[in-house]
N, C-alpha and C positions, 0 to 999 in steps of 0.2 A: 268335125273331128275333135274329140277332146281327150286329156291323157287315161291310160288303164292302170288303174288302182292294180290290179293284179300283176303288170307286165313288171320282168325284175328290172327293166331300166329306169334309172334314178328318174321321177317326174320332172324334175327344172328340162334334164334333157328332151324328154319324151315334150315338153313346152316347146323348148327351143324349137324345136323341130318342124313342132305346128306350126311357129309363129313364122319361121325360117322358110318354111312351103307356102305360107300364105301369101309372104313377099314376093315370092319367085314366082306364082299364079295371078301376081297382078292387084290380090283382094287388099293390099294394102301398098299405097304409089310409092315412090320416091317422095322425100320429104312429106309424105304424109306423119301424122302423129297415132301412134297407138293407142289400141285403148289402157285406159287408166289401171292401176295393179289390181285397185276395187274390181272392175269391171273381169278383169281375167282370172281371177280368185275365183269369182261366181259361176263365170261361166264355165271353168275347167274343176271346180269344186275342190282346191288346192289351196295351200297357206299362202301368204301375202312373201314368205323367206324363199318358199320353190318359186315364186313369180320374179324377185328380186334375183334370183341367180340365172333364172334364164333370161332375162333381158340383161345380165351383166355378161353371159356366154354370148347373148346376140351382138353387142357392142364390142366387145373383142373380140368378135372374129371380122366385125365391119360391117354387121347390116346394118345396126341403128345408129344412132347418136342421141346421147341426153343433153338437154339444156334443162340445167337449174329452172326449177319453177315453174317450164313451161311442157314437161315430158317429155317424152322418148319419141323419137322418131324415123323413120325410116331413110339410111343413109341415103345419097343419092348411088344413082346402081354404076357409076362410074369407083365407086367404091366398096363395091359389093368382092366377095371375094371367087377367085374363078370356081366353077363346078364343074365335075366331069360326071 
């Protein structure tokens, strides 16, 4: 799945969301490390500023955590926030 250029919702969102679904289906663990902003650029065909907003939408709401220098990561899911 990757975002639609045509959909009126703003791309960081229409990210967030991937990446947000991905966590919750397990494709990426707890304290596992995301791919790099390079690498989701490419793959979702979007700026480096949309990739930089949705992993700052996913860290505020508690998926991820950034560590300087060593990327983003996937918070542990005792920290995740509840879904209904």
């Amino acid at each position: 799945m990757t975002v639609d250029q045509l959909d009126p919702t703003p791309l960081w969102e229409q990210l967030a969301a991937i990446l947000r679904g991905r966590i919750q289906a397990g494709d990426y663990a707890p304290r596992q490390v995301l791919p790099s902003e390079a690498h989701l650029q490419q793959e979702h065909g979007v700026s480096r500023g949309t990739v930089r907003r949705a992993m700052a939408a996913l860290g505020e709401q508690g998926w991820t955590v950034t560590v300087q220098g060593r990327g983003t990561f996937v918070a542990p899911q005792e920290s995740w926030p509840e879904t209904t």
